[in-house]
N, C-alpha and C positions, 0 to 999 in steps of 0.2 A: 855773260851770265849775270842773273840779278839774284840778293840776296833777298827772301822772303818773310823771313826771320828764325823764331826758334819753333821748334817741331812742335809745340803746343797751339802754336799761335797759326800755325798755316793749316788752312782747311779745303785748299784747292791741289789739285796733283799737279809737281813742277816743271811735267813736261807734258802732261796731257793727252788725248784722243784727236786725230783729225779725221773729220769725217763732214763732207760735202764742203771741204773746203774753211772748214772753222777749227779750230782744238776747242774740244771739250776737256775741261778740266773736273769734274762733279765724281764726287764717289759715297760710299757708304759700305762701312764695316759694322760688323758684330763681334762679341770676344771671343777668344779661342775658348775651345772648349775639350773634356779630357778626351774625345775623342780625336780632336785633330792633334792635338798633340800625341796622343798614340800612333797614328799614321804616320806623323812625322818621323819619330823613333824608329820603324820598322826597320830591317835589314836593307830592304831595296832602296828604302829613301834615303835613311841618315847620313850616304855616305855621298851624297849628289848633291851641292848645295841648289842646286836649279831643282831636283825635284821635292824639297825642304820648301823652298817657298815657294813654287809650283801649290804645294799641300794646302800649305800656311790661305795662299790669295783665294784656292779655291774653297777652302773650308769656311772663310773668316769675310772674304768680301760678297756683298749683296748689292750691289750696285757700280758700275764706272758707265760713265759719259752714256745714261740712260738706257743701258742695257743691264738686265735683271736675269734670272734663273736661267733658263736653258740658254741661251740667246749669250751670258754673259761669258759661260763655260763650254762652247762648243768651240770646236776647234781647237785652235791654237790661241784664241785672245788673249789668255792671262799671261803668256810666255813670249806673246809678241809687243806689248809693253815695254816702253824703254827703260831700261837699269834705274834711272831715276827714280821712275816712279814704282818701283818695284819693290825696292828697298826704301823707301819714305810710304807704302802700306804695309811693308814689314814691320819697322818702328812703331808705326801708330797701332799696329795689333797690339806690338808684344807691351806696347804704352796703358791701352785700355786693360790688358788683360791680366797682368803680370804687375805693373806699376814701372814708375821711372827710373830706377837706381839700378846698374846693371854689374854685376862684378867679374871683373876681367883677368883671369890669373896669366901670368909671364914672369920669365925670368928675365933679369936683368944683363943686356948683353955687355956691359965693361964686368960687373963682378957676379953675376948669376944671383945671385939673390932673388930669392921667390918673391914678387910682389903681389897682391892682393889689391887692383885698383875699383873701387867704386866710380863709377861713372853715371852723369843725371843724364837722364835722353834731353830732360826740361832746357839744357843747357844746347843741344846739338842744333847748328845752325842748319836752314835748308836752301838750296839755290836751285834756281828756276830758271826757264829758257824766257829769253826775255820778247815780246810779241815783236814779228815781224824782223827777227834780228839773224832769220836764218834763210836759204832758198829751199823750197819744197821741189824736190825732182818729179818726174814723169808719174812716180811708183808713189807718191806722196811719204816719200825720208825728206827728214829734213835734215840738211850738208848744211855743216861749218867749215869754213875755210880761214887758213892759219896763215902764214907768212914771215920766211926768216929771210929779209934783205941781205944779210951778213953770209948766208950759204946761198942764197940764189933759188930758195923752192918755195912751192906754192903746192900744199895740199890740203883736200878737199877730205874732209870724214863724216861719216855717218854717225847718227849716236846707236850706242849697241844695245841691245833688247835682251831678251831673256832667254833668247835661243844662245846666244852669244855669250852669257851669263854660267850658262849649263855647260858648256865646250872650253871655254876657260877656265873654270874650276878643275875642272877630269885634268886637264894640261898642266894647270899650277902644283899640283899633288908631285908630280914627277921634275918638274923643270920650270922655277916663276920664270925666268930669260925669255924662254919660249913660250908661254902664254905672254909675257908682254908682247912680243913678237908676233905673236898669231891674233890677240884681239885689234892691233894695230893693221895688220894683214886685212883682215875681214872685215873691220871698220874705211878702211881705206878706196874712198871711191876716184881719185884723181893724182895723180904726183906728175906735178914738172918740177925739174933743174935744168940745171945749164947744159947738159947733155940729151935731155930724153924728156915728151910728154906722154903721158901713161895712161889707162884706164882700164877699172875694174873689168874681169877679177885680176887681185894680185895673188902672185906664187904663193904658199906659206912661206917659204922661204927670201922673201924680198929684201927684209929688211937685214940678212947676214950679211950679204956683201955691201953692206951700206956703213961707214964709218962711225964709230963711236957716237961721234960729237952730232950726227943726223938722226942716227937713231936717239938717241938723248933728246934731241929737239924736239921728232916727233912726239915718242913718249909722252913730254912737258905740256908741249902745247895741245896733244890730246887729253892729258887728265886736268887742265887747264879749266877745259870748255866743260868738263861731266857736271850734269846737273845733278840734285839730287839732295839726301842730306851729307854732312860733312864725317864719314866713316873710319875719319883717321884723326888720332889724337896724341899729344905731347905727353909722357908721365919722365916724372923726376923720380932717381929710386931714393930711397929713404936711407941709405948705409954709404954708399959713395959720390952721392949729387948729382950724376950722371942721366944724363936727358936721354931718352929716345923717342921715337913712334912706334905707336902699336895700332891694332886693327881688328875693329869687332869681327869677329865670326858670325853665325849663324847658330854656332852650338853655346856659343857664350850667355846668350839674351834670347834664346826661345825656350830653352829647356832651365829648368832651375836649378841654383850650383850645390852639390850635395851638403855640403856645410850651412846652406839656408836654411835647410829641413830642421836644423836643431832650435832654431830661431823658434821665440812663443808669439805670441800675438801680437808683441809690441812694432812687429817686422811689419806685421797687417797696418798698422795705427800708423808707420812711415810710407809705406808707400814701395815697401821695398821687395 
């Protein structure tokens, strides 16, 4: 992975289109507007993050890798897009539309204390697949491949797309284990060990009988490689010092937080 810098500063998508053999990186948005943000809201939608920014990309983008109007929303295109670049046209919506300051409520997990964190998008780094650093299979995925000398495996991952995106969500609601487990599954095109060489499809269930300390590896060295922008962030709570990580939503930074509504103009004048 290459760093590209900060989500202001990058104006190419960081994992791109291939088509005839090149990735096209080229896009064009426009701001949301109250009707996609109504659609967003709906009953059927809000509660699907894949069909949230499904809405978001078809309401708000007008162009990727030279495909425009019909051409850019037929089909499946916007959901077969890799996570990356999915959630870096997400940012840059909710960036032109909304402004950069996003507030993130959580409780604090040593002492629960409700925090209220502000967060700048201006600041969120973006990483990008870096040219020629991957192999393109038959089907045009492009496979990264990992390696732990210390357990003896070599596997081969796909990057996940927005199909992938929409089916790990539904799973994380009930069980994160098992969404880690299943996006690992279905990203997974290859595993050797010293036992066994393998290839897709894998079971859902593969990685159960797989030892702690492998599946941990996989994990690692799968969210290692994700490109995209940087969706996880460090807060200190302010009553007992205590560090954790937290993690944008979708409902956090698309929709406005009801205590900003009291805010006057001066909210306009930051950017907030």
């Amino acid at each position: 992975m290459v760093l590209l810098g900060k989500l202001p500063e990058v104006n190419e998508l960081p994992c791109g289109v291939i088509r005839d053999g090149e990735i096209l990186r080229d896009y064009d948005l426009t701001e949301m507007t109250g009707f996609v943000r109504k659609a967003m809201a709906s009953r059927k939608v809000r509660t699907d993050v894949g069909k949230v920014i499904d809405t978001l990309l078809e309401g708000c983008v007008t162009s990727i890798a030279g495909l425009e109007g019909k051409a850019l929303k037929k089909g499946s295109f916007l959901r077969s897009l890799l996570i990356g670049d999915r959630d870096f046209l997400m940012l840059k919506i909710r960036h032109i539309s909304i402004g950069n300051i996003v507030m993130v409520n959580m409780n604090c997990p040593s002492c629960q204390e409700k925090l209220d964190v502000n967060l700048d998008l201006d600041e969120i780094d973006i990483w990008g697949i870096e040219k020629d650093a991957d192999e393109i299979d038959p089907n045009g995925r492009r496979i990264f491949t990992k390696v732990s000398e210390k357990l003896g495996i070599t596997a081969k991952f796909r990057y996940p797309d927005g199909i992938d995106q929409t089916v790990i969500a539904q799973v994380a609601r009930a069980n994160p284990v098992e969404a880690q487990h299943r996006i690992l599954n279905r990203c997974l095109v290859e595993w050797r060990d010293k036992d066994s060489q393998l290839a897709e499809p894998f079971p859902p269930n593969f990685f159960d009988g797989k030892a702690i300390r492998v599946v941990d590896w996989a994990d690692k060295a799968f969210e290692e490689n994700m490109p995209g922008p940087e969706m996880n962030f460090e807060v200190t709570c302010g009553v007992c010092g205590a560090e954790s990580a937290a993690n944008m939503e979708s409902s956090d930074f698309l929709f406005p937080q009801t205590q900003n509504k009291k805010k006057s103009t001066s909210s306009d004048e930051t950017g907030s």
